[in-house]
Every structure is written in structure tokens, then in C-alpha cells.
N, C-alpha and C positions, 0 to 999 in steps of 0.2 A: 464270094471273095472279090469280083470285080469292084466291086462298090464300095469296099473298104482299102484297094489299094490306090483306087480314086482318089480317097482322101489324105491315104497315106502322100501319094504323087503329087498332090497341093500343099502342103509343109515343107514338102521338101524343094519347091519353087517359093511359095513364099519367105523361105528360109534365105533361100538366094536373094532373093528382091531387098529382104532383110538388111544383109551382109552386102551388097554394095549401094545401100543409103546409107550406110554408117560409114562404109568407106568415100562417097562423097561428104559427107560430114567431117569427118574426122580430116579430110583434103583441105576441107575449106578453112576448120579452125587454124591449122598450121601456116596456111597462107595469109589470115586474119593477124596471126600472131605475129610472122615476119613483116609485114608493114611499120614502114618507120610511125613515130608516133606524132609529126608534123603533118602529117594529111589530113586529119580532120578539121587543123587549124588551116593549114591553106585554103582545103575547100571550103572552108567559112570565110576567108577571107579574100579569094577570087571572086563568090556569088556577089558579096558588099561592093568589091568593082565591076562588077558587071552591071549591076543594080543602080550605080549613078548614070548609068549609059541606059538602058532599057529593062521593063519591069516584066521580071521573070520570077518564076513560083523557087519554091525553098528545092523543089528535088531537081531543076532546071541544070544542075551541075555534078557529075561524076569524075574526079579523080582517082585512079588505079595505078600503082607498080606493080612492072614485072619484070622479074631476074632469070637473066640467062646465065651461061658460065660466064663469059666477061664482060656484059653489059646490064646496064639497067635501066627502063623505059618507062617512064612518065607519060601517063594517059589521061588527058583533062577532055572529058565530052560536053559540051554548051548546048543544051537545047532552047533555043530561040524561039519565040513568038512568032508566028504565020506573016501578023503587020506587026511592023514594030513600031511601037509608038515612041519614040523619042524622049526622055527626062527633059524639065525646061532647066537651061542651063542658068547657072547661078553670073550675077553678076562680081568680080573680085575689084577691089577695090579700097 
């Protein structure tokens, strides 16, 4: 019998492991869901300004909200090149 409640004792842990990936899951879609629906356009459109300044890859830029009870915080991350190489600047004219 020991060796059959062995297996019994791992169902009932991977049942749990289960049950709090779907509740990470199910966390994330809600919070997916509550994002305004301008962040994917900003973040497309801050990369393009950063991009006339220094040349940085497509995932080089993360923007996130987050809501508290009375405030709400904009998180824009930049990750930058080691050397920066400079854009050559245009002449206006």
C-alpha cells in the first residue's frame, strides 16, 4: 500500500501546482485585460523616438501600468546598447 499512496500523494501536489498556474494565469489575463489600449501604440511610438537617437533592437523597450487605490504609474524601461553609436544627424534646411 505504500507505493500506491505515493502516487496517490503526487496528484494530489501536482493538483496544487496545477491550481496555482491557472491562478497565475488567470491574474495575468485580468491585468492584460485592464490595460488601457494606447500602450501598444505608445510603445511603438517611443521605440521610433528613440531610434532617430540610437539603434536599439524591436524588444529594447517595455512599457507597463500599474493601479493602486488612487494612483496610477507608468513604467517605460529603455534598454540601451553597451556603445552607443550615435544616428548621423540630418541636415534641416
Amino acid at each position: 500500500m505504500g507505493l500506491l499512496d505515493y502516487f496517490r500523494g503526487s496528484r494530489t501536489d501536482s493538483a496544487a501546482v496545477a491550481k496555482e498556474r491557472l491562478q497565475i494565469l488567470v491574474a495575468h489575463e485580468r491585468a492584460e485585460r485592464n490595460k488601457p489600449d494606447y500602450l501598444p501604440l505608445l510603445q511603438k511610438e517611443l521605440l521610433e523616438v528613440i531610434r532617430k537617437y540610437v539603434n536599439v533592437g524591436q524588444d529594447a523597450i517595455t512599457v507597463t501600468m500599474e493601479k493602486d487605490d488612487n494612483r496610477e504609474v507608468l513604467e517605460l524601461n529603455v534598454v540601451l546598447p553597451d556603445a552607443i553609436e550615435p544616428r548621423p544627424t540630418r541636415k534641416r534646411g
